[in-house]
C-alpha positions as CSV (number, residue, x, y, z in Angstrom):
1,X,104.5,-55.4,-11.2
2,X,103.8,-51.7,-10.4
3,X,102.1,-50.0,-12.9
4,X,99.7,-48.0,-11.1
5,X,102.7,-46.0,-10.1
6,X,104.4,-45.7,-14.2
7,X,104.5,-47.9,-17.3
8,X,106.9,-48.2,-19.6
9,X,106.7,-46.4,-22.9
10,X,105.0,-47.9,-25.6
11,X,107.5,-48.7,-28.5
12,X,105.0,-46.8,-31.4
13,X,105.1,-43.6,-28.9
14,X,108.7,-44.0,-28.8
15,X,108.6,-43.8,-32.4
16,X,106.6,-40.8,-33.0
17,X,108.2,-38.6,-30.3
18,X,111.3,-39.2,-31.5
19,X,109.7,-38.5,-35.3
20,X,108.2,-35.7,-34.0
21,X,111.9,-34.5,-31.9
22,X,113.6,-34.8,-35.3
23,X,111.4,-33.1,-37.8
24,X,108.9,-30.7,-35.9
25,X,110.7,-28.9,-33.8
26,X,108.9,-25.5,-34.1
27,X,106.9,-23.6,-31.6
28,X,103.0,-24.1,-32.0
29,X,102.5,-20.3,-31.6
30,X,104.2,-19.4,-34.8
31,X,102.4,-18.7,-37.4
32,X,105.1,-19.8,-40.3
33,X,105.5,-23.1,-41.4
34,X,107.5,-24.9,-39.1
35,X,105.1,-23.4,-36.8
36,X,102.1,-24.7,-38.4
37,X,103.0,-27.9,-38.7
38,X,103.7,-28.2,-35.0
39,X,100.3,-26.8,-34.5
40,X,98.9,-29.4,-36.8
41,X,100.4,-32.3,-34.4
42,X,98.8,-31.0,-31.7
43,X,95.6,-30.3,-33.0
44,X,95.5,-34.4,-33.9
45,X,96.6,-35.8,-30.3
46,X,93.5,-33.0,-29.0
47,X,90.9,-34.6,-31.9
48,X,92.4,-38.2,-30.3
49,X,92.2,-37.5,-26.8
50,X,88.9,-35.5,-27.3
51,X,87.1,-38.7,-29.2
52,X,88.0,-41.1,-26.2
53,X,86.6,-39.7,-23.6
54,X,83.4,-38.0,-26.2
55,X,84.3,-34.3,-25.4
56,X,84.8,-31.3,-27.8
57,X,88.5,-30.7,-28.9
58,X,88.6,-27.0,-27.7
59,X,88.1,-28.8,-23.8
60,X,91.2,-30.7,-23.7
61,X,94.2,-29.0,-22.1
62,X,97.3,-30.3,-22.1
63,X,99.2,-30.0,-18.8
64,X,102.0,-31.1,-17.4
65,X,100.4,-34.2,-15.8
66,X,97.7,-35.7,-13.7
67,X,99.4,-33.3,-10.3
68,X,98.5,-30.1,-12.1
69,X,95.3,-31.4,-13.5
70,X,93.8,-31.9,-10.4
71,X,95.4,-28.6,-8.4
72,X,93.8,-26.5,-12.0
73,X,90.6,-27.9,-11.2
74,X,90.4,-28.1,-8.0
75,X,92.2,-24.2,-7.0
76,X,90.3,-22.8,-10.0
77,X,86.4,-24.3,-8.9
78,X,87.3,-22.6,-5.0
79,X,88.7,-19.5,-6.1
80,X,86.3,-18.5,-8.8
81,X,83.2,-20.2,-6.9
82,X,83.4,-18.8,-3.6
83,X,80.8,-16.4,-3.8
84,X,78.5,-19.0,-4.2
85,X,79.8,-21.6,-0.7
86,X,83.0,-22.8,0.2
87,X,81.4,-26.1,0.7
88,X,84.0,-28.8,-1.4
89,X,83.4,-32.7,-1.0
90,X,86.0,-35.5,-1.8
91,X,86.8,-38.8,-0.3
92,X,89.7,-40.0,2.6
93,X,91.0,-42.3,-0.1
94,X,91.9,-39.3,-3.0
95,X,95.3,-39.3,-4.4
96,X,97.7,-37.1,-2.5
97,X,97.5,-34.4,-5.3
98,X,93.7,-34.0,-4.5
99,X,94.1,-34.7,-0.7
100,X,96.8,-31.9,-0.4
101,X,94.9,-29.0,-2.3
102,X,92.3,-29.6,-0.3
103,X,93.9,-29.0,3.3
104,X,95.7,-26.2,1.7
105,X,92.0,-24.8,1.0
106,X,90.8,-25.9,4.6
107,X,93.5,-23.8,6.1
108,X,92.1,-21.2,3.8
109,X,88.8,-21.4,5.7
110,X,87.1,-23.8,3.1
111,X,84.6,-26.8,4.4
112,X,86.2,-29.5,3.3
113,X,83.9,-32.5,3.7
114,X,85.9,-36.4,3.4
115,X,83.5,-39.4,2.2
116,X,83.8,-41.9,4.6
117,X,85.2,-45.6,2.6
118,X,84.1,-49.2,3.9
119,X,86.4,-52.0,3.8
120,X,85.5,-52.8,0.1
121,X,87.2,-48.8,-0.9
122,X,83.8,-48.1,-1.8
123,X,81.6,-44.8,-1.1
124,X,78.0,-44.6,0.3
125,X,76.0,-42.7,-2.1
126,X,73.7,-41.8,0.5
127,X,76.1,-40.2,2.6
128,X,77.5,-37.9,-0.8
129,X,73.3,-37.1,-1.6
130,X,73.3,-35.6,2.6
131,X,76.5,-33.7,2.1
132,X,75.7,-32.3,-1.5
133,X,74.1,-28.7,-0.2
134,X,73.4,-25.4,-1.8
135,X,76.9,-24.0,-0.6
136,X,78.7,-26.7,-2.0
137,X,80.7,-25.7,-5.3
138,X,82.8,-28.9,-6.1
139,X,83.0,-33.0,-5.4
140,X,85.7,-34.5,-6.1
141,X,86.5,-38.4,-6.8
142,X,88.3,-40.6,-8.3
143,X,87.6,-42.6,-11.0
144,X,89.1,-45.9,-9.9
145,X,91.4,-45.8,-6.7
146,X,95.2,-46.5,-7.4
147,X,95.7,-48.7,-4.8
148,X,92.9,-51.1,-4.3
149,X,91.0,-51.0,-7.7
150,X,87.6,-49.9,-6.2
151,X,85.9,-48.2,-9.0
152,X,83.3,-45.1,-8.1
153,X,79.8,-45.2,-9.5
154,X,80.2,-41.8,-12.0
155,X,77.6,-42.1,-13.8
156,X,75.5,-42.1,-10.6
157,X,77.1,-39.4,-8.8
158,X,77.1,-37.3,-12.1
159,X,73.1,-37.7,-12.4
160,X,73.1,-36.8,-8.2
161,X,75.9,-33.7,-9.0
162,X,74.2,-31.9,-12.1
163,X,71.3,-30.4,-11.0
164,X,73.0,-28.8,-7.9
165,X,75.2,-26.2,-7.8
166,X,79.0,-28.2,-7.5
167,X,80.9,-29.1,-10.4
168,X,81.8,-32.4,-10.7
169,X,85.8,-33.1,-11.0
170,X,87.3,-36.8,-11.6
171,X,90.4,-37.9,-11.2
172,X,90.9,-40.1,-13.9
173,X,94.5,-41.4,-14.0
174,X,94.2,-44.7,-13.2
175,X,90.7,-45.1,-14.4
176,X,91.9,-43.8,-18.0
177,X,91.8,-47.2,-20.6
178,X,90.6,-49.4,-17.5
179,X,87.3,-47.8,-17.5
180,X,85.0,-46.5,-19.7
181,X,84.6,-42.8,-19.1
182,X,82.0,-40.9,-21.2
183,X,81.8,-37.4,-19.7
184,X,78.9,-36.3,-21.2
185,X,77.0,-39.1,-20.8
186,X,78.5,-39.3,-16.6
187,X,78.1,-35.2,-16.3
188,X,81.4,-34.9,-15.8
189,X,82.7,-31.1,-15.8
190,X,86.1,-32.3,-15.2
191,X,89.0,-34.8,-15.5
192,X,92.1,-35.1,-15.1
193,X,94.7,-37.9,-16.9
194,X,98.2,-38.1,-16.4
195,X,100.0,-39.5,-20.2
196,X,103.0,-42.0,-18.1
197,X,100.0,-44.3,-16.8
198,X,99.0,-45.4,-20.5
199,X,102.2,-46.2,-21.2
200,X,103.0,-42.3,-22.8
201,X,105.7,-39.9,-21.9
202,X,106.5,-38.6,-17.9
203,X,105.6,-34.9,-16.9
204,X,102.6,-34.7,-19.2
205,X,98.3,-35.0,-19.1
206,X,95.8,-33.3,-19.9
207,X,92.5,-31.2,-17.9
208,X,88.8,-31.9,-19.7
209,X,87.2,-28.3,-19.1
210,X,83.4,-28.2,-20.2
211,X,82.7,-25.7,-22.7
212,X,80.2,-24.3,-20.1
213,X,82.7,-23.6,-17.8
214,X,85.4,-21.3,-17.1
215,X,88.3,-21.6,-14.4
216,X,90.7,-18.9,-13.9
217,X,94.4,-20.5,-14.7
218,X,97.2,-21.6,-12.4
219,X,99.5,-21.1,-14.6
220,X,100.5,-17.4,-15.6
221,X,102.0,-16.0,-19.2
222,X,101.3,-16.8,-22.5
223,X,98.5,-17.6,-24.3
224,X,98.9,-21.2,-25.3
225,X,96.0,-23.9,-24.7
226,X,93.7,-21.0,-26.2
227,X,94.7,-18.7,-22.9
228,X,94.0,-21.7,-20.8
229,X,97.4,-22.3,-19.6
230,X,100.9,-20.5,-20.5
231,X,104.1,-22.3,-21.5
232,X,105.4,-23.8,-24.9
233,X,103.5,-27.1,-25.5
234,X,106.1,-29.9,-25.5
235,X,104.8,-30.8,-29.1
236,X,106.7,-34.3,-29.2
237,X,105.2,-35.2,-25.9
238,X,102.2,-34.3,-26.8
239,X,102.1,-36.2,-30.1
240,X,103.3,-40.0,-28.2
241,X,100.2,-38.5,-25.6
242,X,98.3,-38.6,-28.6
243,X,99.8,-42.2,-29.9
244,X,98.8,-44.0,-26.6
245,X,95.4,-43.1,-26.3
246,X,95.0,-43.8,-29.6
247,X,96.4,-47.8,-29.1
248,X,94.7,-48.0,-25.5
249,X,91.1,-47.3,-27.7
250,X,91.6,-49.6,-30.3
251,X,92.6,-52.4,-28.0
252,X,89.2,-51.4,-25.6
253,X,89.1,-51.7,-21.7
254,X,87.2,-54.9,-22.0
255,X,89.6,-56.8,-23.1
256,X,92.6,-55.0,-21.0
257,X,90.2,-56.1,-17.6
258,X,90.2,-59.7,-18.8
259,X,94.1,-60.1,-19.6
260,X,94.5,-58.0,-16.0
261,X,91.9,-60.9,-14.3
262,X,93.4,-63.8,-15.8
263,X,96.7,-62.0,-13.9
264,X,94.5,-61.8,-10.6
265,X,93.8,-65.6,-11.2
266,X,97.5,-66.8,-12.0
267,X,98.4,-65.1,-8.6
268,X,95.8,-66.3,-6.4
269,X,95.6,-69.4,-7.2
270,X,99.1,-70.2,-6.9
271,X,98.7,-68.6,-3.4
272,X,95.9,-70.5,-2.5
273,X,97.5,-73.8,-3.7
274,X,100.3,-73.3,-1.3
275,X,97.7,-73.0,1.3
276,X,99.2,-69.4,2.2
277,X,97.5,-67.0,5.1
278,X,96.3,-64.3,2.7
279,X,93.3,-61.5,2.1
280,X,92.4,-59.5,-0.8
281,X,92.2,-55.8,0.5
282,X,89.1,-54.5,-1.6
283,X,88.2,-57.1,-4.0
284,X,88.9,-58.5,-6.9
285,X,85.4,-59.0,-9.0
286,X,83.0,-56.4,-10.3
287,X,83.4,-52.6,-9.0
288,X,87.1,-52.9,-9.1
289,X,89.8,-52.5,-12.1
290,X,91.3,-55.6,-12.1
291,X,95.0,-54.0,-12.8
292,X,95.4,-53.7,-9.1
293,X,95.6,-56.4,-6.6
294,X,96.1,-55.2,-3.1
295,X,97.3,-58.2,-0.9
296,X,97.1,-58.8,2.8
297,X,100.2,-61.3,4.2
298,X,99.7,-62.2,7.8
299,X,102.7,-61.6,9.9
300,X,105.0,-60.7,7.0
301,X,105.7,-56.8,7.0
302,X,105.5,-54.3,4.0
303,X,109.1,-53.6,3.7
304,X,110.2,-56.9,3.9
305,X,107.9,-57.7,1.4
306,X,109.0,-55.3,-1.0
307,X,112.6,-55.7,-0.1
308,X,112.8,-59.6,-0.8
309,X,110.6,-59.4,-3.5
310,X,113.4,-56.4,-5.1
311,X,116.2,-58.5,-4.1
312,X,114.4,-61.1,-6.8
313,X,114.0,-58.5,-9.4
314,X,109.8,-57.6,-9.2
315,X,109.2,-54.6,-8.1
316,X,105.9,-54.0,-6.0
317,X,104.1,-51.0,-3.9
318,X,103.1,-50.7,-0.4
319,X,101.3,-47.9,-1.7
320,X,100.8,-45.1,-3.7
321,X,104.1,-44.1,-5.7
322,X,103.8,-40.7,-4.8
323,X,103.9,-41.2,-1.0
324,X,107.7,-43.5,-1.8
325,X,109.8,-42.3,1.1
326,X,107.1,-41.9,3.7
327,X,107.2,-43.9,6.9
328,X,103.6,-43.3,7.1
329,X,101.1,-46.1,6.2
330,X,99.0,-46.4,3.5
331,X,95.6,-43.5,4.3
332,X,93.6,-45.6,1.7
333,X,94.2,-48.7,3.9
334,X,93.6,-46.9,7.1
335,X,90.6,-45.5,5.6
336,X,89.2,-49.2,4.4
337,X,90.4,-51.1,7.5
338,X,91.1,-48.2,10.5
339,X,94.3,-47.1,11.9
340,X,94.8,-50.3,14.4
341,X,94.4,-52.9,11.6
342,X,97.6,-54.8,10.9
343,X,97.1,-54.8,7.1
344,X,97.7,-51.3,6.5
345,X,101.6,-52.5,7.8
346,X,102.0,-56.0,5.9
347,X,100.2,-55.4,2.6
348,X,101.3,-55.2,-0.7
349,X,100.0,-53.4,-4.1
350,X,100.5,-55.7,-7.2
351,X,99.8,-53.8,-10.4
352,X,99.6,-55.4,-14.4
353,X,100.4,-53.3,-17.6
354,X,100.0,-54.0,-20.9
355,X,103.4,-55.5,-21.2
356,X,103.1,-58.1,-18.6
357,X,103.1,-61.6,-19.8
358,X,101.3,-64.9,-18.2
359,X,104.9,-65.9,-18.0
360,X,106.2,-62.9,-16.1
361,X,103.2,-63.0,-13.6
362,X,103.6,-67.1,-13.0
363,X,107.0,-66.5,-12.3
364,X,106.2,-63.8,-9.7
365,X,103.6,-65.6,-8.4
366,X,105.9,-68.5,-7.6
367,X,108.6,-66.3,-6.4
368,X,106.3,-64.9,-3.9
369,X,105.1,-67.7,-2.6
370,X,108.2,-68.5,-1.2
371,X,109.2,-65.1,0.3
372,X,105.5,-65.3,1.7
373,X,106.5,-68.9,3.5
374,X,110.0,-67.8,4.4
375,X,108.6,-64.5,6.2
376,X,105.6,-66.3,7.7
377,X,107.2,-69.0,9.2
378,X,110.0,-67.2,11.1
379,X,106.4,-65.6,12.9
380,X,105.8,-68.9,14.5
């Protein structure tokens, strides 16, 4: 029940990365055979990746996930823009590898300029058209937020974004196959997707550049990724990349949001017929990406939340994945609610996959209910 923060491999990509381990095992930069043919797979999984998201094959560049996306586009736009401002705008509820770049570049002397969120995890568009100046060179947001499902109007910030002179980055790893992202349609100049949140292979994603565009690299040496970014491209990887974008479009994000509602339903329901002391932090209808479901428990802490709920075999998030190991609480929460709201200290993030079955999620749902009444009434 946490697949905002991984999913599990689908069992086709298995297939083909392990094809791909066993027969192509050259290096795409040769130019014999073996070579070729290695060249070949990747060229497909770019023509794949390309077609879902309506870009140009030559502006996909594989990376080695959504971390290095985002840091690419967001160190090369300051870098090679700052003759022009050093004016960037994002939100307080970015992912970590968005949020960190950007104090690094605030240390650096950079304006950094945070969107303020209300308690739906939802920006004011007025507030972005005030801050969107002459000087300022990038925005920055998310596609849909990772942990509670808000989903940014693009298409509206694109049409506010082009005619200035920012470029207009979106993080797009959880929004990727829960959204529909058309980049030139949404004047997009960049996105970034990370492959292990679509049910693909760990420690790989890929940057959308526009053709129009041209950011200096991060990443130093040869000339793979047509000079875009050195080191060997993990051809099998790629290829099971390829492979689950491929099943995520023929399946459609339509019908993934209605399986992941009918989840929603199975949960709240069951919570509601138990008469338990609950809020949805966010939302739950339109504007959000029904694979999330951020939960609010009364009385009943985070940890011991997560711990019982372990101890039962589901595994949930009081956050973002990437923050695992932090005592500190959730900054989209505090964001959303403020810093004195009990929520951001006894919620939970619930979060379907393709995989999930009603089954599975009644069975949670049940299971919760009584570590909910168990936790709540020793409050009393």
């Amino acid at each position: 029940m946490d697949n905002a923060a991984t999913t599990p491999m689908s069992p086709k990509v298995i297939d083909v990365i392990t094809d791909e381990m066993k027969n192509d095992f050259g290096n795409a930069s040769s130019t014999y055979e073996l070579g070729r043919r290695a060249r070949n797979v990747i060229d497909r999984a770019r023509h794949q990746i390309a077609a879902s998201i309506n870009a140009k094959d030559n502006e996909i560049i594989f990376t080695s996930g959504g971390s290095e996306s985002n840091n690419t586009a967001i160190f090369g736009t300051a870098y090679s823009r700052k003759n022009i401002g050093k004016k960037i705008i994002t939100t307080q509820i970015e992912h970590p590898s968005v949020l960190n770049p950007m104090k690094r570049l605030e240390a650096e002397g950079y304006n950094v300029v945070y969107l303020n969120v209300d308690e739906t995890g939802h920006i004011s568009l007025d507030e972005l058209k005030k801050e969107l100046t002459p000087d300022t060179i990038l925005v920055s947001i998310m596609a849909v937020n990772n942990e509670v499902g808000s989903i940014m109007p693009l298409k509206e910030i694109g049409e506010m974004v082009k005619d200035s002179n920012a470029y207009f980055h979106v993080d797009n790893v959880q929004g990727m196959g829960t959204v529909d992202i058309d980049v030139k349609a949404m004047n997009i100049d960049l996105l970034s997707v990370s492959a292990h949140k679509i049910n693909g292979p760990k420690f790989l994603g890929f940057l959308y550049e526009n053709s129009d565009i041209d950011l200096p690299n991060l990443v130093l040496g040869g000339e793979q990724e047509t000079k875009r970014r050195a080191g060997t491209e993990n051809v099998p990887g790629i290829a099971g990349f390829g492979e689950a974008v491929k099943e995520l479009t023929n399946i459609g994000h339509d019908d993934l949001q209605a399986k992941y509602a009918h989840f929603q339903d199975l949960i709240l329901n069951e919570l509601d017929q138990n008469k338990i002391d609950y809020k949805i932090n966010g939302g739950h209808g339109p504007g959000y990406s029904h694979h999330v479901l951020n939960l609010w428990f009364k009385g009943a802490s985070t940890i011991s939340l997560q711990t019982n709920l372990d101890l039962n075999g589901y595994a949930v998030s009081g956050g973002s994945a990437c923050t695992a190991g932090s005592l500190e609480p959730s900054h989209v929460l505090i964001a959303c609610f403020g810093a004195d709201s009990p929520r951001i200290n006894e919620s939970i993030r619930i979060s379907f996959g393709r995989y999930n079955t009603d089954e599975e999620v009644a069975s949670f749902a049940k299971n919760l209910v009584k570590i909910v009444q168990r936790i709540q009434s020793k409050r009393k």
